[in-house]
C-alpha positions as a Markdown table, in Angstrom:
| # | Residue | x | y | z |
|---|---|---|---|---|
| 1 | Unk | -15.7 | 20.5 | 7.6 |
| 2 | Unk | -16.6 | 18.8 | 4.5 |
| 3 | Unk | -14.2 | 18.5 | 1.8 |
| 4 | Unk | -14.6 | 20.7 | -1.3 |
| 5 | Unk | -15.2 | 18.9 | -4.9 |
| 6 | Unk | -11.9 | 18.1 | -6.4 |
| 7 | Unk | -12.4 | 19.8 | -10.3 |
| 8 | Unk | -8.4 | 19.3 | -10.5 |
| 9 | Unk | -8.4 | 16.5 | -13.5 |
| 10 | Unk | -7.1 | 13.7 | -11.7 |
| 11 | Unk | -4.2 | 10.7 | -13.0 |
| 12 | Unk | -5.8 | 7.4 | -13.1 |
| 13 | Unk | -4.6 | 4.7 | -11.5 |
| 14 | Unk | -2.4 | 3.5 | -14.6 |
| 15 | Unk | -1.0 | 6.6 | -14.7 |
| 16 | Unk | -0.1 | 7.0 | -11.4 |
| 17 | Unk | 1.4 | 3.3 | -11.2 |
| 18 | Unk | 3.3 | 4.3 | -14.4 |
| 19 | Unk | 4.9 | 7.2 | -13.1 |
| 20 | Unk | 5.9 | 5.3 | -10.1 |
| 21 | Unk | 7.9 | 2.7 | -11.9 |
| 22 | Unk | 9.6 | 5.1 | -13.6 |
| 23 | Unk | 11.1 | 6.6 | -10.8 |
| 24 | Unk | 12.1 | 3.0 | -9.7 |
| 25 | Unk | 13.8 | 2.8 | -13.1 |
| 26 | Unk | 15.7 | 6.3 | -12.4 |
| 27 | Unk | 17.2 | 5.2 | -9.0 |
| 28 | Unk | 17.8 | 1.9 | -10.1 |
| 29 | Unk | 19.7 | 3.0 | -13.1 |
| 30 | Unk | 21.2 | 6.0 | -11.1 |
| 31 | Unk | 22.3 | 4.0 | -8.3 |
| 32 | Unk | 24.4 | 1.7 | -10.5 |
| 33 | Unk | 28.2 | 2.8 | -9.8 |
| 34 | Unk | 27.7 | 3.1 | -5.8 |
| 35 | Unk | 25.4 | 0.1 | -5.0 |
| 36 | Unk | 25.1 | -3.7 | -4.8 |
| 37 | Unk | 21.9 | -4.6 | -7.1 |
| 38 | Unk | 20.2 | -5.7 | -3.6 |
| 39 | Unk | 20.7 | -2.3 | -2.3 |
| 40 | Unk | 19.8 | -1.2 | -5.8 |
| 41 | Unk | 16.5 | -2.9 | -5.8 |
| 42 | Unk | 15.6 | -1.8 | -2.4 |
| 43 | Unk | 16.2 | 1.9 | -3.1 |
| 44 | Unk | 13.7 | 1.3 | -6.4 |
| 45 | Unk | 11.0 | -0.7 | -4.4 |
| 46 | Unk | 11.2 | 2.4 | -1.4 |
| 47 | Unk | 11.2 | 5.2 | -4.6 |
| 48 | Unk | 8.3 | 3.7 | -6.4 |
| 49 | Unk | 6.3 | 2.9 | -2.7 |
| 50 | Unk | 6.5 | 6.6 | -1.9 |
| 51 | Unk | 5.7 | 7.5 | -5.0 |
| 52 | Unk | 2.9 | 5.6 | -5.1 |
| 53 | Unk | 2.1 | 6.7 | -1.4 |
| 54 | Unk | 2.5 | 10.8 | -2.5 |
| 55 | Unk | -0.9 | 10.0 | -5.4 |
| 56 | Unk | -2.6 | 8.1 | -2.8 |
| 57 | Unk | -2.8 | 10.2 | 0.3 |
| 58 | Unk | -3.1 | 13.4 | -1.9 |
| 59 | Unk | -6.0 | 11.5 | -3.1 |
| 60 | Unk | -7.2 | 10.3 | 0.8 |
| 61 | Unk | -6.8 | 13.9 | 1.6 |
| 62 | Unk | -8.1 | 15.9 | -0.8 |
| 63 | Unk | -10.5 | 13.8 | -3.4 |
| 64 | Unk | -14.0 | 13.2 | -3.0 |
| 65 | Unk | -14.1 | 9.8 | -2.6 |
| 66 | Unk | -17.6 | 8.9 | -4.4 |
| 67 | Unk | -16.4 | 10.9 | -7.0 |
| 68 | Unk | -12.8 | 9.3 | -7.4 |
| 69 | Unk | -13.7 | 6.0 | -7.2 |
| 70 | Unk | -16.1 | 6.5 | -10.2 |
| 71 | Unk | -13.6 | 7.8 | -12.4 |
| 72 | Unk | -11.1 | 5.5 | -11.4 |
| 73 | Unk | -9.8 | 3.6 | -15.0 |
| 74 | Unk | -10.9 | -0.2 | -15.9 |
| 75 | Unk | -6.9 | -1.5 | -15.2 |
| 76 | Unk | -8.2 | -0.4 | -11.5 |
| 77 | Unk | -7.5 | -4.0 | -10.4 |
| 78 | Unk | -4.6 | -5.3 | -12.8 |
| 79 | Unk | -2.8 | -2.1 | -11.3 |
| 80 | Unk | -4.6 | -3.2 | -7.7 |
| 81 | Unk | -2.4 | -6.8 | -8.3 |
| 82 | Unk | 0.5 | -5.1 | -9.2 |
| 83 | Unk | 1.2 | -2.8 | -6.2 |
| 84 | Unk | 0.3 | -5.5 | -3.8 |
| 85 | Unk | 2.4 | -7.6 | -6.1 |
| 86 | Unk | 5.5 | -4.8 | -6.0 |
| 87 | Unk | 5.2 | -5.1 | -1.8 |
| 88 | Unk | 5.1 | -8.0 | -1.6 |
| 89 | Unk | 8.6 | -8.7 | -3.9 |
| 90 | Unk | 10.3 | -5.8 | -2.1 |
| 91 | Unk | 9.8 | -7.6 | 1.0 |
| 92 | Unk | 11.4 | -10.3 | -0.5 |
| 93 | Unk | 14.6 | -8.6 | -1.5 |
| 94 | Unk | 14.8 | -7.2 | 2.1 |
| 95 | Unk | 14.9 | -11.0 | 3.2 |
| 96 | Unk | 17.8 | -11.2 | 0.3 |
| 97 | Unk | 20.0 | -8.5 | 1.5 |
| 98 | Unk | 19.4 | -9.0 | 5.2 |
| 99 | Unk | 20.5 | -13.0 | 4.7 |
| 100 | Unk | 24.1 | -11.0 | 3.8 |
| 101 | Unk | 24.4 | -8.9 | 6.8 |
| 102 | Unk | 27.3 | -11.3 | 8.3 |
| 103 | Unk | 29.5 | -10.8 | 5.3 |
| 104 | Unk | 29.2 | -6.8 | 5.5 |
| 105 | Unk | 31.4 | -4.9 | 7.7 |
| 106 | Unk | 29.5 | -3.1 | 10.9 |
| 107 | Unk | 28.5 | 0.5 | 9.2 |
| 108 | Unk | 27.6 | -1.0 | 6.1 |
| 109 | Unk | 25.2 | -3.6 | 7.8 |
| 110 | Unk | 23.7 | -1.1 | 9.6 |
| 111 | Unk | 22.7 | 1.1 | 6.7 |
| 112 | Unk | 21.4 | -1.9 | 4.9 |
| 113 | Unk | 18.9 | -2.6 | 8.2 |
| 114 | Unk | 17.5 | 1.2 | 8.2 |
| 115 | Unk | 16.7 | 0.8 | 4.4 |
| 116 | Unk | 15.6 | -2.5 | 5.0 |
| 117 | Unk | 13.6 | -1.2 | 7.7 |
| 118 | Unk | 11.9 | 1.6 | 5.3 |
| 119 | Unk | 11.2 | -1.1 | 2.9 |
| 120 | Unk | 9.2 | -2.6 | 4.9 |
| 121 | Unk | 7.2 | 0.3 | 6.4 |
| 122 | Unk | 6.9 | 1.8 | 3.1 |
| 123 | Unk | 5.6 | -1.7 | 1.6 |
| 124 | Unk | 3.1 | -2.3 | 4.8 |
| 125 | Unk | 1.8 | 1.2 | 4.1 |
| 126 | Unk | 1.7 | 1.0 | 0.8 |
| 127 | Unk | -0.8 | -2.6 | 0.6 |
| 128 | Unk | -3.5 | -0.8 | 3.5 |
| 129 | Unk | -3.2 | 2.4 | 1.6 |
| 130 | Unk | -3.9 | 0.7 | -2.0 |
| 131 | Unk | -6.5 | -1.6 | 0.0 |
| 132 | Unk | -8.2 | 2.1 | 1.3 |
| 133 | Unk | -8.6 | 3.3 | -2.6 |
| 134 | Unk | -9.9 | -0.5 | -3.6 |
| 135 | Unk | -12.7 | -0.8 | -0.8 |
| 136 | Unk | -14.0 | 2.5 | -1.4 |
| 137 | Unk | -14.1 | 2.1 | -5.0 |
| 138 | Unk | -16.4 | -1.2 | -3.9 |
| 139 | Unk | -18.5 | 0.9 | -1.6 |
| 140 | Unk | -19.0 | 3.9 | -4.3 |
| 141 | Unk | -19.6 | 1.3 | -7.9 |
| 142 | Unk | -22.2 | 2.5 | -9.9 |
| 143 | Unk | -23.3 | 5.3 | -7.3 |
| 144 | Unk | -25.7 | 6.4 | -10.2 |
| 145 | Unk | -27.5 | 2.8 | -9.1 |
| 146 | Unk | -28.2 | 3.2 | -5.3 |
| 147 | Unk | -28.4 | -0.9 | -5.1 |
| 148 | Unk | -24.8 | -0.6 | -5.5 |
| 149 | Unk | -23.5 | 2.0 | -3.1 |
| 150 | Unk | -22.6 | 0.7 | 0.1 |
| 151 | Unk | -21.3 | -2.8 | 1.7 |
| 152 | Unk | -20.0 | -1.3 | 4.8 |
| 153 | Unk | -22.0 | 0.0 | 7.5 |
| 154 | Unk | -19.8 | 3.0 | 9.6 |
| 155 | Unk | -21.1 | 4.5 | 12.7 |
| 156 | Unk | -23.0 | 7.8 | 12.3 |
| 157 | Unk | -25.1 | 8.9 | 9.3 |
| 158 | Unk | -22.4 | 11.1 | 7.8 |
| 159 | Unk | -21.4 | 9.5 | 4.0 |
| 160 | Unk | -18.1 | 7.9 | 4.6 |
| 161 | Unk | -14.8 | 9.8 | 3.0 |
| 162 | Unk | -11.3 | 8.4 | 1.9 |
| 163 | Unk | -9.7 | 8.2 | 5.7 |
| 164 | Unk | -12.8 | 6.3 | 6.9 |
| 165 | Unk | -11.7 | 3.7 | 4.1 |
| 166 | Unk | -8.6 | 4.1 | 5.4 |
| 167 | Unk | -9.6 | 3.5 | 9.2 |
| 168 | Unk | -10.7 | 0.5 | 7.8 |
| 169 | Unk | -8.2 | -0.8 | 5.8 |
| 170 | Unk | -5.6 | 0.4 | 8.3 |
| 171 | Unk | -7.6 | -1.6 | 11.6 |
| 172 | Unk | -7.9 | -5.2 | 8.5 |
| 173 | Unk | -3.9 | -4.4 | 8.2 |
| 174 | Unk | -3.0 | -4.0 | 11.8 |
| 175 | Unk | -5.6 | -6.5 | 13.4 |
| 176 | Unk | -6.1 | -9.3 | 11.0 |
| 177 | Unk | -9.9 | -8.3 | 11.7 |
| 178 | Unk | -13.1 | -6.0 | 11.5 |
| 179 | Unk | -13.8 | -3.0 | 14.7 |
| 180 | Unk | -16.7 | -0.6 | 14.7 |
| 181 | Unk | -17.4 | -1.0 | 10.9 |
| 182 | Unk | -20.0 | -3.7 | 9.6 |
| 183 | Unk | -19.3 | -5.4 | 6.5 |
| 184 | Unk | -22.8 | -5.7 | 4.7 |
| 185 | Unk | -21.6 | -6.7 | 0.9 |
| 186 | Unk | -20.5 | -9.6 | -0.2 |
| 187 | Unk | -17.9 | -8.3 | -2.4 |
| 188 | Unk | -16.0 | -6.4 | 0.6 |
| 189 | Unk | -16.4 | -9.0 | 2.5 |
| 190 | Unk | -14.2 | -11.8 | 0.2 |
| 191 | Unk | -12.2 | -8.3 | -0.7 |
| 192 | Unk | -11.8 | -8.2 | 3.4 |
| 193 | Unk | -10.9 | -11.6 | 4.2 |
| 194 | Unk | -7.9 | -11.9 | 1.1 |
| 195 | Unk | -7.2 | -8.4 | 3.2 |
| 196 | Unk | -7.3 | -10.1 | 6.2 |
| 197 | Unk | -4.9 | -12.9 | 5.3 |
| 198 | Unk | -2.5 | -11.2 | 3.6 |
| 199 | Unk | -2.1 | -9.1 | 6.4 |
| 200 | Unk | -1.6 | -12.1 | 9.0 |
| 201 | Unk | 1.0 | -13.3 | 6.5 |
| 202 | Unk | 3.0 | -9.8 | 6.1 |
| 203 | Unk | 2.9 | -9.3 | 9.9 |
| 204 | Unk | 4.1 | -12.7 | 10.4 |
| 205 | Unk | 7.4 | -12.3 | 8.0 |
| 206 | Unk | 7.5 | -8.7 | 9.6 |
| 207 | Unk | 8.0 | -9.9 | 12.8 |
| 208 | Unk | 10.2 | -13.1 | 11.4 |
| 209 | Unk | 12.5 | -10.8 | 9.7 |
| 210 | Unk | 13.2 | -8.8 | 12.7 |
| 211 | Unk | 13.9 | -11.6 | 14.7 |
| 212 | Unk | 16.6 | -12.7 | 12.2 |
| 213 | Unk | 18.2 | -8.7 | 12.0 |
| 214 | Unk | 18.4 | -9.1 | 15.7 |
| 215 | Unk | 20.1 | -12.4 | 15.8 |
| 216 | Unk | 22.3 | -11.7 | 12.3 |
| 217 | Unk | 23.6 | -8.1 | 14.5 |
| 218 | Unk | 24.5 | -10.2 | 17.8 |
């Protein structure tokens, strides 16, 4: 079934960006009397992710994605930067407050691992999903100028949507590579390879950081 034209004015990506860090700003100023600022931070960095995350996959769900990407503001990439940027430092505080894990007592350093550990899915998540919303804005530039539309070839003639964007970005996140989809433009494919690499380097710490939790717990 084909997805009906979204007429619903939709937020921009500033505007969705901005409404995200406010919410960080809410729990982080909320939070204040109950929490260390490392728990602090991580609770913000987890509020504005799924924040973030809520625009996004209303978008991958429900926009027409030739549409969307047109109307998509110019701060498109500054706001691309930032998110990736904002993943990229949560991860970092998660490396923060699990390198204090010996000095908490056993219930306390467990909670601190499961909100570590949604950090770190919500960040992961967060970079594929921004990645599926920056390659089919790359696909769909300038659709008014066919020379422009395209840059990935997918099986099947059907035009591709939001969640083929995000099979591919999802396959670049968990792979470090390409599958079934051809990558025809130049543009995607230097967009794919910084994809590509900053995927190998999450996945990398991912699996470093878990080794450390396992040996900080024993």
């Amino acid at each position: 079934m084909k997805k009906k034209p979204n007429r619903r004015p939709a937020l921009t990506a500033f505007y969705r960006s901005l409404i995200a860090l406010v919410v960080g700003i809410l729990i982080w100023i909320l939070t204040g009397k109950w929490f260390v600022w490392q728990t602090r931070f991580l609770l913000s960095c987890l509020g504005y992710a799924l924040t973030v995350l809520g625009f996004v996959w209303f978008i991958i769900r429900w926009a027409d994605a030739r549409q969307m990407a047109q109307r998509e503001d110019n701060s498109r990439v500054a706001i691309f930067l930032f998110t990736i940027g904002a993943a990229l430092i949560s991860l970092f505080a998660v490396v923060v407050l699990l390198g204090s894990l010996k000095q908490l007592d056993p219930s306390e350093a467990s909670r601190h691992v499961v909100l570590s550990g949604f950090t770190v899915v919500g960040a992961w998540t967060l970079i594929h999903s921004i990645f599926t919303l920056h390659y089919a804005h790359l696909y769909y530039y300038d659709a008014n100028d066919t020379r422009q539309v395209g840059g990935l070839e997918f099986p099947g003639k059907v035009p591709p949507d939001y969640l083929d964007f995000a099979y591919f970005s999802f396959v670049v996140g968990m792979t470090c590579q390409v599958s079934d989809v051809t990558v025809t433009s130049q543009r995607i494919r230097r967009m794919t390879l910084l994809h590509g690499v900053l995927s190998f380097l999450f996945n990398t710490l991912i699996i470093a950081l878990s080794i450390n939790t396992i040996s900080s717990l024993l």
